[in-house]
N, CA, C and O atoms as a Tripos MOL2 file, in Angstrom:
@<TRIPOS>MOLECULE
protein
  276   275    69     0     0
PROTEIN
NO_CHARGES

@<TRIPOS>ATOM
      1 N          -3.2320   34.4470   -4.1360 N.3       1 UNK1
      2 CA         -2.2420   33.6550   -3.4180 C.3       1 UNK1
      3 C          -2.9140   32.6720   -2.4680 C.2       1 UNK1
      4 O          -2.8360   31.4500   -2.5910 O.2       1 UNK1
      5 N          -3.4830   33.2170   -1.6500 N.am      2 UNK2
      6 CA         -3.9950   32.6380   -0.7940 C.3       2 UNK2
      7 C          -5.7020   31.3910   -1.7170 C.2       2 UNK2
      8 O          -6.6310   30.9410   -1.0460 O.2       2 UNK2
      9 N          -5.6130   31.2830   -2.5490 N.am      3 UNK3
     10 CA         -6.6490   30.3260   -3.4860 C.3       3 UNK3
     11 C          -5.5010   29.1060   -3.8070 C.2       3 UNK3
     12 O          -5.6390   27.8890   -3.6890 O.2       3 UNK3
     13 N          -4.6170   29.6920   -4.1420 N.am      4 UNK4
     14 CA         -3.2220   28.7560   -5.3630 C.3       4 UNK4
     15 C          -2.8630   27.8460   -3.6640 C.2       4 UNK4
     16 O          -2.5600   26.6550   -3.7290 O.2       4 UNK4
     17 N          -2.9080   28.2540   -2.8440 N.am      5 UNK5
     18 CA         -2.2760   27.5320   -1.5110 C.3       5 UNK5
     19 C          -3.4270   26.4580   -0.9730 C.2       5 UNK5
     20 O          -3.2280   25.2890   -0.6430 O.2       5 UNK5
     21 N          -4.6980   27.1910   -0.9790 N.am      6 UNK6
     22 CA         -5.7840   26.3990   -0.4000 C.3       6 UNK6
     23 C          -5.8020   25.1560   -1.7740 C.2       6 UNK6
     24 O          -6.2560   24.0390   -1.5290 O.2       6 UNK6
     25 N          -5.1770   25.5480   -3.4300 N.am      7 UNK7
     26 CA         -5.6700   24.2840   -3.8280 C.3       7 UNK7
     27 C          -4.3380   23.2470   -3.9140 C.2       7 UNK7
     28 O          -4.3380   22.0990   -4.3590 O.2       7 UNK7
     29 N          -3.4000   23.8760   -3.4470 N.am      8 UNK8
     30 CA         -2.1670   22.7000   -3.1290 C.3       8 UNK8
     31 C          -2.2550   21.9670   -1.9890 C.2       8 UNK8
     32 O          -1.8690   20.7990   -1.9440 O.2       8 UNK8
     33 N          -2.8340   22.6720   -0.8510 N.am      9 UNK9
     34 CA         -3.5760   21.8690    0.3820 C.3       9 UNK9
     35 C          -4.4840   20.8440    0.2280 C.2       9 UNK9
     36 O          -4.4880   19.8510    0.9560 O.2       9 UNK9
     37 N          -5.4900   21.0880   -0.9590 N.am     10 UNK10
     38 CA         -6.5790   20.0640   -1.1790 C.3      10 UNK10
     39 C          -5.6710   19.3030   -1.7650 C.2      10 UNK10
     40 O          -5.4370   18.3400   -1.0350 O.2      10 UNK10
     41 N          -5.0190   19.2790   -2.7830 N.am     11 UNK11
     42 CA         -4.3420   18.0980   -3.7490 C.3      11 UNK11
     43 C          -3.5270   17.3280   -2.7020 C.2      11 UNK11
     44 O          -3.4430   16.1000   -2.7210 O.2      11 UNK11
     45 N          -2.9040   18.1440   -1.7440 N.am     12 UNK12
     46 CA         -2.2200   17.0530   -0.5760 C.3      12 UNK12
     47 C          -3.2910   16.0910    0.0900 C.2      12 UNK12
     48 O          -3.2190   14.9150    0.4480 O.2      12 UNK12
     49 N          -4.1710   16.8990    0.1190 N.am     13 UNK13
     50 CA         -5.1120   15.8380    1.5770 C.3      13 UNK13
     51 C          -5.8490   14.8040    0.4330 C.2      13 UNK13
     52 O          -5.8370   13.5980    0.6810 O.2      13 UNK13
     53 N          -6.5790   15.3620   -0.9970 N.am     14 UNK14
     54 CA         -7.1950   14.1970   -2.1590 C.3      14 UNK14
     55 C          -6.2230   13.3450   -1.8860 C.2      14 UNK14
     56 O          -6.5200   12.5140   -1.0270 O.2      14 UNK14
     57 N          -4.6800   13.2430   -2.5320 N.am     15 UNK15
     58 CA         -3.6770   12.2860   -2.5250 C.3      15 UNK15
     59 C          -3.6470   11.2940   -1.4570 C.2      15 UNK15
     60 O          -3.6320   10.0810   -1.6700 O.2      15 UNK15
     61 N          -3.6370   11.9810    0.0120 N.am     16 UNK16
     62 CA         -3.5770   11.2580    0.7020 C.3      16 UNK16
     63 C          -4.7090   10.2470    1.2670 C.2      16 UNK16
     64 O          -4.5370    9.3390    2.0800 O.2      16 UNK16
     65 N          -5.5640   10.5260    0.8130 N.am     17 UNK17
     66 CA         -6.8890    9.8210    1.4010 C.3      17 UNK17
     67 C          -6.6770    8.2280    0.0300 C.2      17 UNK17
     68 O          -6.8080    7.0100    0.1560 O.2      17 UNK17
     69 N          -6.4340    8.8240   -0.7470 N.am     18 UNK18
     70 CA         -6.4670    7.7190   -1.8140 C.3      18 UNK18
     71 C          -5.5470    6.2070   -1.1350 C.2      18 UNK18
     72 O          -4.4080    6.1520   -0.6700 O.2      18 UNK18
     73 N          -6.3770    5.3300   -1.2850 N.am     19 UNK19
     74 CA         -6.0030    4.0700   -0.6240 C.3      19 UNK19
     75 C          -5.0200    3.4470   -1.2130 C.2      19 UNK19
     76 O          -4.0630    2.9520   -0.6180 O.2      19 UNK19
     77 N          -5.2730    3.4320   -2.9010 N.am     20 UNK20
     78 CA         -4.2980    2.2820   -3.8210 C.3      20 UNK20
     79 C          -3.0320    3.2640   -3.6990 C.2      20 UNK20
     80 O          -3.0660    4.4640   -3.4250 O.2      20 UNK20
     81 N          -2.1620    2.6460   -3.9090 N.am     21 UNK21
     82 CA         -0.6260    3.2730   -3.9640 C.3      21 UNK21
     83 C          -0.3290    3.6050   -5.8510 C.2      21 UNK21
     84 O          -0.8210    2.8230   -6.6650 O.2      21 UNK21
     85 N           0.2120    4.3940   -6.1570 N.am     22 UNK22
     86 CA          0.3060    4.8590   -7.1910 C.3      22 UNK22
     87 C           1.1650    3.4950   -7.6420 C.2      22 UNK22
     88 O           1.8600    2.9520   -6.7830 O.2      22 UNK22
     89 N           1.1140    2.9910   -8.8930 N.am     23 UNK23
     90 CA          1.4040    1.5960   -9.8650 C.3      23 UNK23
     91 C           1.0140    0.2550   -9.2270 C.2      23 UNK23
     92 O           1.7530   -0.7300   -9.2400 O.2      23 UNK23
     93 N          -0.3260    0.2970   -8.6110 N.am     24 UNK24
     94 CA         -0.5830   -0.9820   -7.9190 C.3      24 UNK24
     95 C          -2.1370   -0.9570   -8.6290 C.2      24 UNK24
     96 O          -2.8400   -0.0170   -8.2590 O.2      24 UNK24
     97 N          -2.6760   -1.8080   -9.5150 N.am     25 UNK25
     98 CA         -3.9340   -1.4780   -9.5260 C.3      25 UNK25
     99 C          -5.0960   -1.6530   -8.7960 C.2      25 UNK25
    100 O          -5.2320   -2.4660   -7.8810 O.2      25 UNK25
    101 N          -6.3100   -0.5320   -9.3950 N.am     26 UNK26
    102 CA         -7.4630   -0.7050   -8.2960 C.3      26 UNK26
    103 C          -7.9260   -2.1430   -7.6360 C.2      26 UNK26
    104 O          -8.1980   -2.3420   -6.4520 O.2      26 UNK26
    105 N          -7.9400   -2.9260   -8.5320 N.am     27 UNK27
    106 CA         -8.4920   -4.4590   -8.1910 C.3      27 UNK27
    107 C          -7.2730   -5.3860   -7.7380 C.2      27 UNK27
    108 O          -7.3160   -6.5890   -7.9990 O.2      27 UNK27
    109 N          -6.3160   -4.8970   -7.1410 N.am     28 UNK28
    110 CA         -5.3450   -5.6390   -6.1560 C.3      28 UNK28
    111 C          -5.8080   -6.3560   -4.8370 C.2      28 UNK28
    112 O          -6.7460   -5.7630   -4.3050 O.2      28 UNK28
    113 N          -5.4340   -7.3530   -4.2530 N.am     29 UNK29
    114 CA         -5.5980   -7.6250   -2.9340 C.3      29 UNK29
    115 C          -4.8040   -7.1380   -2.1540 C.2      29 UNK29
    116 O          -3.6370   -7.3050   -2.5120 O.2      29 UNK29
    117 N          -4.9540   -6.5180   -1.0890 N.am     30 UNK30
    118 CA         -4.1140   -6.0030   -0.2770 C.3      30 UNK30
    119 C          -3.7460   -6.9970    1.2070 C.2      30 UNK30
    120 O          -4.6940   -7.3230    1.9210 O.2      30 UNK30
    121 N          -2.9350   -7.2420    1.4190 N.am     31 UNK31
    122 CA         -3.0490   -8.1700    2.4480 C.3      31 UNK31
    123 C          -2.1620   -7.5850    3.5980 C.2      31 UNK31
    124 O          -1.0140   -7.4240    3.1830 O.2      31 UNK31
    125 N          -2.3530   -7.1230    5.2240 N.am     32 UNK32
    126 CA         -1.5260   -6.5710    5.8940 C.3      32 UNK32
    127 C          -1.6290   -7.5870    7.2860 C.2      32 UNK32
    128 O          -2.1750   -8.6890    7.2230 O.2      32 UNK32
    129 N          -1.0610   -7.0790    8.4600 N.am     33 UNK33
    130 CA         -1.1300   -7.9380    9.8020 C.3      33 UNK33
    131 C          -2.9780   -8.0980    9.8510 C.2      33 UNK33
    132 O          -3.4050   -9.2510    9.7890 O.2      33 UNK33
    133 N          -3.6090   -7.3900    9.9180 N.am     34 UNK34
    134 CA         -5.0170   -7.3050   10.0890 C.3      34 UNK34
    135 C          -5.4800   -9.1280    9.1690 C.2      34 UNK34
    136 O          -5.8370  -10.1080    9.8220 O.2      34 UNK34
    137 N          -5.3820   -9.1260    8.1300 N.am     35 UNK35
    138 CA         -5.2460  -10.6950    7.4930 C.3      35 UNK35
    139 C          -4.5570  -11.7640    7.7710 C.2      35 UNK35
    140 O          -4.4830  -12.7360    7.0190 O.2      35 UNK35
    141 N          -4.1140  -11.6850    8.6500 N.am     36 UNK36
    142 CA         -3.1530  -12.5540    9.2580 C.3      36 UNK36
    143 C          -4.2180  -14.2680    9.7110 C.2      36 UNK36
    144 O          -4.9680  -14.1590   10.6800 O.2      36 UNK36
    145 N          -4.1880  -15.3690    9.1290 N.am     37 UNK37
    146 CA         -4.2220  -16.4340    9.1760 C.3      37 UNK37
    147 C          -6.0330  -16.4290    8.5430 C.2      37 UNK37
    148 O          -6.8720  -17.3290    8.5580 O.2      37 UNK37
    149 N          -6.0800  -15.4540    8.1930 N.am     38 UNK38
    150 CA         -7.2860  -15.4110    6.6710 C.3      38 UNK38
    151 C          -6.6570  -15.5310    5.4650 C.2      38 UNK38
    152 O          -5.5670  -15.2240    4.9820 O.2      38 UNK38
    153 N          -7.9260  -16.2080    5.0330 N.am     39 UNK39
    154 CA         -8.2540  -17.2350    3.6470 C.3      39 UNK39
    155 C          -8.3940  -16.2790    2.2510 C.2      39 UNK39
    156 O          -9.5550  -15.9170    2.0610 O.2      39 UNK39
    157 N          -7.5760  -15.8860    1.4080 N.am     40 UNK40
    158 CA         -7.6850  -14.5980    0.5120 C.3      40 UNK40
    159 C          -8.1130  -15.5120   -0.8800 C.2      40 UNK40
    160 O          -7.5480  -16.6000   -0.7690 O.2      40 UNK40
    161 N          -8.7840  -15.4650   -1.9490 N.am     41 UNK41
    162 CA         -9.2800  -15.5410   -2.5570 C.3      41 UNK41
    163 C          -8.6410  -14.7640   -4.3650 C.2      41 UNK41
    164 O          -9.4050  -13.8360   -4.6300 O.2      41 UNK41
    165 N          -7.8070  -14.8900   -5.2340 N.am     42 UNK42
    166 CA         -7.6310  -14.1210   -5.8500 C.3      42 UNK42
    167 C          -7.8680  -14.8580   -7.5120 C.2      42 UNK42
    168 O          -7.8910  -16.0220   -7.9120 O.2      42 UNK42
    169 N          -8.0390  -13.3510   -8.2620 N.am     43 UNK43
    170 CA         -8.2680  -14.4900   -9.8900 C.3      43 UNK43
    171 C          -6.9560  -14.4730  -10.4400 C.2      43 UNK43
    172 O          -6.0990  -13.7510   -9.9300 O.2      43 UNK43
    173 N          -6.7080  -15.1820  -11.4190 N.am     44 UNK44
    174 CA         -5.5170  -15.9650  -12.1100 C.3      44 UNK44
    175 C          -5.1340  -14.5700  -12.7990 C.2      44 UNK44
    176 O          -5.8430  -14.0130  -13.6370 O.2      44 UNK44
    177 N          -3.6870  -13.9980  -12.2380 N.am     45 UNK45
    178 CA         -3.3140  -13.0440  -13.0900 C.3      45 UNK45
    179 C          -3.5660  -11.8610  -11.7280 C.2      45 UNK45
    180 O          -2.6720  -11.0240  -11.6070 O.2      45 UNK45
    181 N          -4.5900  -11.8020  -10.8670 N.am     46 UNK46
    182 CA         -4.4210  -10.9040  -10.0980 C.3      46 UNK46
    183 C          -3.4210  -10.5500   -9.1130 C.2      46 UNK46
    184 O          -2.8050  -11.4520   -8.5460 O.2      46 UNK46
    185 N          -3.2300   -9.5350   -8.8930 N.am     47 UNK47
    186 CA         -2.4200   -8.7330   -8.0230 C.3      47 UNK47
    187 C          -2.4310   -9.0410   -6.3620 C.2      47 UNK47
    188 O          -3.5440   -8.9110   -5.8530 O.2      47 UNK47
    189 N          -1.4810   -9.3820   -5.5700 N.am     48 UNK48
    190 CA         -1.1790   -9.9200   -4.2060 C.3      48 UNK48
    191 C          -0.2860   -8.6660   -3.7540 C.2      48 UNK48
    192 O           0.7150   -8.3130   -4.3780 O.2      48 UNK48
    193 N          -0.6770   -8.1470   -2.8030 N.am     49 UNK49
    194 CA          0.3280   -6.6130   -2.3840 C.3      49 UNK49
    195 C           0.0670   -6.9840   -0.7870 C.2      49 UNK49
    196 O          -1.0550   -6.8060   -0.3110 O.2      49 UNK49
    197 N           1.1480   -7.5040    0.0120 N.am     50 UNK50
    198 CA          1.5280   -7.6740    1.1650 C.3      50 UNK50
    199 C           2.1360   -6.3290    1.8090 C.2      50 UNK50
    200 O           3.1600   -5.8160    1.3580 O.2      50 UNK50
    201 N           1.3000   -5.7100    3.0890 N.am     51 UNK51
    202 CA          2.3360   -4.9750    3.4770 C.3      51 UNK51
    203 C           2.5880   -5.5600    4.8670 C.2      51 UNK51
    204 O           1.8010   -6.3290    5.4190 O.2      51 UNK51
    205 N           3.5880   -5.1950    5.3200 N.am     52 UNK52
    206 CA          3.6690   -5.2270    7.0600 C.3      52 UNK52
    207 C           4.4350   -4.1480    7.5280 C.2      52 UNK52
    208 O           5.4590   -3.8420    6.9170 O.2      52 UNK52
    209 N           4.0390   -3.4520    8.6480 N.am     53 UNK53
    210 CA          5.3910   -2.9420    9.3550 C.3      53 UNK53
    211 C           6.8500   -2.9260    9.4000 C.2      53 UNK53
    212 O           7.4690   -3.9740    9.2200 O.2      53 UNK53
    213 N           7.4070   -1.9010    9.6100 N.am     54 UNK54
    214 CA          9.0450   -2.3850   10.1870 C.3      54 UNK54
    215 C           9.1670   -1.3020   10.6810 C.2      54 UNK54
    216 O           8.5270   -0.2990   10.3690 O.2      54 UNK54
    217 N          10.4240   -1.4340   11.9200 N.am     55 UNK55
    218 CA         11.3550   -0.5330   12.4570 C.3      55 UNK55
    219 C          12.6620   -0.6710   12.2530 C.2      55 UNK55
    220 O          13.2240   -1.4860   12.9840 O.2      55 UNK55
    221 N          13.3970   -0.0230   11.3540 N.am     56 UNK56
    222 CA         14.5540   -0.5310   11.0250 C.3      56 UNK56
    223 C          15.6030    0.0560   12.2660 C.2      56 UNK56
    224 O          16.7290   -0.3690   12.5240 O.2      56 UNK56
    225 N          14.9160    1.0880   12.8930 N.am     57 UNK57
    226 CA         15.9540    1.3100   14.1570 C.3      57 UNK57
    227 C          15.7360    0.2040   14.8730 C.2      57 UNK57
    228 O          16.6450    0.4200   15.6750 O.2      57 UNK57
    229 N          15.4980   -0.3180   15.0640 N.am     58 UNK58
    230 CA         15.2120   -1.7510   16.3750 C.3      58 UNK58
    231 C          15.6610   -2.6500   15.4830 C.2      58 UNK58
    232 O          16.0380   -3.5120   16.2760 O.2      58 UNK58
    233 N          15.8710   -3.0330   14.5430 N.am     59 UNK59
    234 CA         16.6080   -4.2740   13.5510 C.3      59 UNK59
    235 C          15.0560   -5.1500   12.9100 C.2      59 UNK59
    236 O          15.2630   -6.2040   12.3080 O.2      59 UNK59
    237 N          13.9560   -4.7970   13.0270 N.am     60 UNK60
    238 CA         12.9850   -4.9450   12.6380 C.3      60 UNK60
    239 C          12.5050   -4.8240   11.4010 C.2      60 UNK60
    240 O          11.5450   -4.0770   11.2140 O.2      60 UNK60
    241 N          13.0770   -5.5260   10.3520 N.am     61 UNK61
    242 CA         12.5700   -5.6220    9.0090 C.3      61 UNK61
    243 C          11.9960   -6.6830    8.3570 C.2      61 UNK61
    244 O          11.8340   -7.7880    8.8740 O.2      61 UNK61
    245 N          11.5950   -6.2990    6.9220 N.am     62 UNK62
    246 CA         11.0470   -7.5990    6.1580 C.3      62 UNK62
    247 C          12.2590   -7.9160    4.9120 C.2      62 UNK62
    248 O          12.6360   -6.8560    4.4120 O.2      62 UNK62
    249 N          12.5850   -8.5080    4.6250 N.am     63 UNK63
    250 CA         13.0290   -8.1920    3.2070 C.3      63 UNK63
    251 C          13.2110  -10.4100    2.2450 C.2      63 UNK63
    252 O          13.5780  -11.5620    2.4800 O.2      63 UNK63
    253 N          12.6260   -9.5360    1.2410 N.am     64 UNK64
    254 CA         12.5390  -10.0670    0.3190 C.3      64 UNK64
    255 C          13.7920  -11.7640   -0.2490 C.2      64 UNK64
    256 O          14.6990  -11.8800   -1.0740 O.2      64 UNK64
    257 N          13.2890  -12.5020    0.5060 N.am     65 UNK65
    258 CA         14.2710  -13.4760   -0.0640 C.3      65 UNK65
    259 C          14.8140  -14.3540   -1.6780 C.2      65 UNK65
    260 O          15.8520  -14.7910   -2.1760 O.2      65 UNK65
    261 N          13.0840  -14.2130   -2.0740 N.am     66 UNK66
    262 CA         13.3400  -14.6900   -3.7730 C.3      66 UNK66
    263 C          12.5790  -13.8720   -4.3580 C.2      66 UNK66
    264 O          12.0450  -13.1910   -3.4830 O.2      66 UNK66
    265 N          12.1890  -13.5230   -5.5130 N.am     67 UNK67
    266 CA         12.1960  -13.2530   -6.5740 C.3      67 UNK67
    267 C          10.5720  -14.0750   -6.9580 C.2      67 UNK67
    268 O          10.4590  -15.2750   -7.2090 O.2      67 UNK67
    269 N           9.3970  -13.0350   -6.9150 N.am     68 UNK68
    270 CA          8.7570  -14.3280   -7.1410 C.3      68 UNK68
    271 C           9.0010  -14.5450   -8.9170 C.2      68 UNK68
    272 O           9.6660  -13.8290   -9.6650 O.2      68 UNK68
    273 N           8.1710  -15.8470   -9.2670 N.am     69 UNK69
    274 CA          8.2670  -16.2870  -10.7360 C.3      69 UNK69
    275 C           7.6180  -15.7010  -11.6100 C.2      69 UNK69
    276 O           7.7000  -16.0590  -12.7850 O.2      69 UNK69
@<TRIPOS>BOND
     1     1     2 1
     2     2     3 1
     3     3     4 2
     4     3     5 am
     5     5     6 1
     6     6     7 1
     7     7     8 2
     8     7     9 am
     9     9    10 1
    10    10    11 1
    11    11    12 2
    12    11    13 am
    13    13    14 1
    14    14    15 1
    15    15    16 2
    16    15    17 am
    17    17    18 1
    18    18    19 1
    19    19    20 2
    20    19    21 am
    21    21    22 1
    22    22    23 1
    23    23    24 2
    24    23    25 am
    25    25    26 1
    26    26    27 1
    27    27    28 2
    28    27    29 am
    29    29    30 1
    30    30    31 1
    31    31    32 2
    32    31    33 am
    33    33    34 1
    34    34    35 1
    35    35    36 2
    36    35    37 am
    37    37    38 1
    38    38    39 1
    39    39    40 2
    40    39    41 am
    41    41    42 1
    42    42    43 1
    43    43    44 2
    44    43    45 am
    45    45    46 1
    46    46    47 1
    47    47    48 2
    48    47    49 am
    49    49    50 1
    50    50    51 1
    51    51    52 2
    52    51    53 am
    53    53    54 1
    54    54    55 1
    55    55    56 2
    56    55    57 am
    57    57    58 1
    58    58    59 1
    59    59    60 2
    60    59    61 am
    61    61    62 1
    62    62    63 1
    63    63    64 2
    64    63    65 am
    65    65    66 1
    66    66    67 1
    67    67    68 2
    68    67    69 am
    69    69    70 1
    70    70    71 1
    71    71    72 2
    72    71    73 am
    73    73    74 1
    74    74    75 1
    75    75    76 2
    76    75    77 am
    77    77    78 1
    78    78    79 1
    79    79    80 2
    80    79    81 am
    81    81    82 1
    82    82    83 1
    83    83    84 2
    84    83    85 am
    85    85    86 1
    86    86    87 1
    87    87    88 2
    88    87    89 am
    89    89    90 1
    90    90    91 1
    91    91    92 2
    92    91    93 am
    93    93    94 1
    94    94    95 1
    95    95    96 2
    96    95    97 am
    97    97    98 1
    98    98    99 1
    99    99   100 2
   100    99   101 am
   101   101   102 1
   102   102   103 1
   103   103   104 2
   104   103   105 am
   105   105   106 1
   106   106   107 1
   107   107   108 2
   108   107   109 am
   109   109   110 1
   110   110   111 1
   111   111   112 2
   112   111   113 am
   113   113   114 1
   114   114   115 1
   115   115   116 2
   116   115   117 am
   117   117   118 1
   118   118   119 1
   119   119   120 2
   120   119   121 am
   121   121   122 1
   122   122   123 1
   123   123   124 2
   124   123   125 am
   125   125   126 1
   126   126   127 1
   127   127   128 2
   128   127   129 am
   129   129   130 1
   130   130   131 1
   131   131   132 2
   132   131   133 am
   133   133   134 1
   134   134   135 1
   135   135   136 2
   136   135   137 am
   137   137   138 1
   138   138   139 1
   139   139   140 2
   140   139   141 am
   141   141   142 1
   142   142   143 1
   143   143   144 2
   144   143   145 am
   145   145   146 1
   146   146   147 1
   147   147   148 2
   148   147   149 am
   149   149   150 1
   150   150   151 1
   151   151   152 2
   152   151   153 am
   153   153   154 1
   154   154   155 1
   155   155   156 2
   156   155   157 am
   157   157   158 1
   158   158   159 1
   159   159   160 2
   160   159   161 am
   161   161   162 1
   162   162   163 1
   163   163   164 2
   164   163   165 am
   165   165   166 1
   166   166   167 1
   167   167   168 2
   168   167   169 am
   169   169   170 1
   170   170   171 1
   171   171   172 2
   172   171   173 am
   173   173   174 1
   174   174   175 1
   175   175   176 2
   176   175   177 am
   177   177   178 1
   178   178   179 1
   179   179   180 2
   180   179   181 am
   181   181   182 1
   182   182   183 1
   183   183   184 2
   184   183   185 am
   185   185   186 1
   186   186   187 1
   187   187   188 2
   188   187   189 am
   189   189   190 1
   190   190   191 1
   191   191   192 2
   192   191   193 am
   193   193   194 1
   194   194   195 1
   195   195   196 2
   196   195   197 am
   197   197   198 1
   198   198   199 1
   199   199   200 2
   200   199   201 am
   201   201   202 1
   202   202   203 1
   203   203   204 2
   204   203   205 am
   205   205   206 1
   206   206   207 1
   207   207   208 2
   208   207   209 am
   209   209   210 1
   210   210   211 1
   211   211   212 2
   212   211   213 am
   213   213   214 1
   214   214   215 1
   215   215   216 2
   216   215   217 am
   217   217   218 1
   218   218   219 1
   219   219   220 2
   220   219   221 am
   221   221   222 1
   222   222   223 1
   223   223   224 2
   224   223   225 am
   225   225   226 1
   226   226   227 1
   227   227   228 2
   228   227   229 am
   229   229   230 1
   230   230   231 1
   231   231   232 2
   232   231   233 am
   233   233   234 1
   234   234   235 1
   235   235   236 2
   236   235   237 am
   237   237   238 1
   238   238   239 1
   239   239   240 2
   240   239   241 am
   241   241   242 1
   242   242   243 1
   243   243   244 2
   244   243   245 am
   245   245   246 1
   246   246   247 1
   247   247   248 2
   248   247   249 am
   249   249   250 1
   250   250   251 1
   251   251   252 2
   252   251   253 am
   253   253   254 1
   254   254   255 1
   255   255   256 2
   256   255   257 am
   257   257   258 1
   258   258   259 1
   259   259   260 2
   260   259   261 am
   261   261   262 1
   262   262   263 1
   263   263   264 2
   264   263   265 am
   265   265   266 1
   266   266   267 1
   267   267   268 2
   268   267   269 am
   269   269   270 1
   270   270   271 1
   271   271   272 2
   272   271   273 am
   273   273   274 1
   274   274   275 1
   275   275   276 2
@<TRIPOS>SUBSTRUCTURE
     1 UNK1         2 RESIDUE 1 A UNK
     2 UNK2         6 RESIDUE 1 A UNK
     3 UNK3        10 RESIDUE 1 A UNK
     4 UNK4        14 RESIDUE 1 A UNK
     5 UNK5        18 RESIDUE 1 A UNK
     6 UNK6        22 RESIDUE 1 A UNK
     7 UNK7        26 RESIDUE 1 A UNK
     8 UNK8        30 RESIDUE 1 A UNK
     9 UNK9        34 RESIDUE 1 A UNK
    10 UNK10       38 RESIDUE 1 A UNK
    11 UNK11       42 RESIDUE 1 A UNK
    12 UNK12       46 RESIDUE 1 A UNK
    13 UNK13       50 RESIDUE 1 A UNK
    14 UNK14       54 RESIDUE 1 A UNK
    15 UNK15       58 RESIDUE 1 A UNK
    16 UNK16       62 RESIDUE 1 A UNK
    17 UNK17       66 RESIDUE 1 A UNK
    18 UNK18       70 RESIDUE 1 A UNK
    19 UNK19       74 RESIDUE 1 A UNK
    20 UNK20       78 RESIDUE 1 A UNK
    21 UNK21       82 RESIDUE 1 A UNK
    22 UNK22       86 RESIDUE 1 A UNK
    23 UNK23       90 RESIDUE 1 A UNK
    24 UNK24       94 RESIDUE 1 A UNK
    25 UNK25       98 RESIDUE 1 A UNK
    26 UNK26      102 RESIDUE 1 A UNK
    27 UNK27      106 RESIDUE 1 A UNK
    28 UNK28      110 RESIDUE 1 A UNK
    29 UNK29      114 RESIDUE 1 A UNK
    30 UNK30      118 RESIDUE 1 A UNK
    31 UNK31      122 RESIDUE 1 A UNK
    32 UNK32      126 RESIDUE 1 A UNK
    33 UNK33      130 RESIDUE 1 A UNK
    34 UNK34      134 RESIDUE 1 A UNK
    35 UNK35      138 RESIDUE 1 A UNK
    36 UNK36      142 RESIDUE 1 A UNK
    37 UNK37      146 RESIDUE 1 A UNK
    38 UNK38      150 RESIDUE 1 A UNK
    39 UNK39      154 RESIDUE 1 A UNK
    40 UNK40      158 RESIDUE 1 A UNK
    41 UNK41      162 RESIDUE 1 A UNK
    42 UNK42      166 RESIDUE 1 A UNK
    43 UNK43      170 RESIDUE 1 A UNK
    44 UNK44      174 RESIDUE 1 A UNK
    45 UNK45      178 RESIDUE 1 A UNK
    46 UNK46      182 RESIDUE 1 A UNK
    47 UNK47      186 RESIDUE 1 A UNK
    48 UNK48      190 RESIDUE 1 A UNK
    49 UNK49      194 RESIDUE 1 A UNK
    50 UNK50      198 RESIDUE 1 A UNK
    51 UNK51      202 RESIDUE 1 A UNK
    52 UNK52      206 RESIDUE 1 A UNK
    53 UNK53      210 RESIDUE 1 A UNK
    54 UNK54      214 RESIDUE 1 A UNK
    55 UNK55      218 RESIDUE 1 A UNK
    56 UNK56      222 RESIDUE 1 A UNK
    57 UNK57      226 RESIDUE 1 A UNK
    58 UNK58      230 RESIDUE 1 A UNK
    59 UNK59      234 RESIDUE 1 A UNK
    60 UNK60      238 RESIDUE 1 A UNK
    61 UNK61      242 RESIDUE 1 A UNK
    62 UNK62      246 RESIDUE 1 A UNK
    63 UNK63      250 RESIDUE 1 A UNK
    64 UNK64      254 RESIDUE 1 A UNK
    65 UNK65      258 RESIDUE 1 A UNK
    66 UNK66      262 RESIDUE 1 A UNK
    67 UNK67      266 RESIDUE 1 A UNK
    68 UNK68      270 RESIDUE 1 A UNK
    69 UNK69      274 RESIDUE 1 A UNK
């Protein structure tokens, strides 16, 4: 019992350390506040993954106006 628990503990903490988000691939750019008015660089066809913050209790969100193409 106490083995089957220590290896559901490891699979939580492996998971969490993992940086890419599950359906985003490894060679994505990630771009967050930290990039903010830096120059990003990407190849034709690559992946752009913006995150930012929100507090939706304070009325603090992002949301999505179009659709990109």
């Amino acid at each position: 019992m106490v083995t089957a628990t220590a290896m559901v503990l490891l699979s939580v903490v492996i998971n969490g350390c993992n940086s890419t988000p599950a359906g985003i691939p490894a060679d994505a750019v990630v771009a967050g506040a930290n990039e903010n008015g830096s120059t990003m660089r990407l190849r034709s066809g690559q992946m752009l993954v913006i995150e930012l913050q929100s507090n939706p209790s304070t009325g603090y969100v992002w949301q999505l106006v179009r659709e990109p193409n």
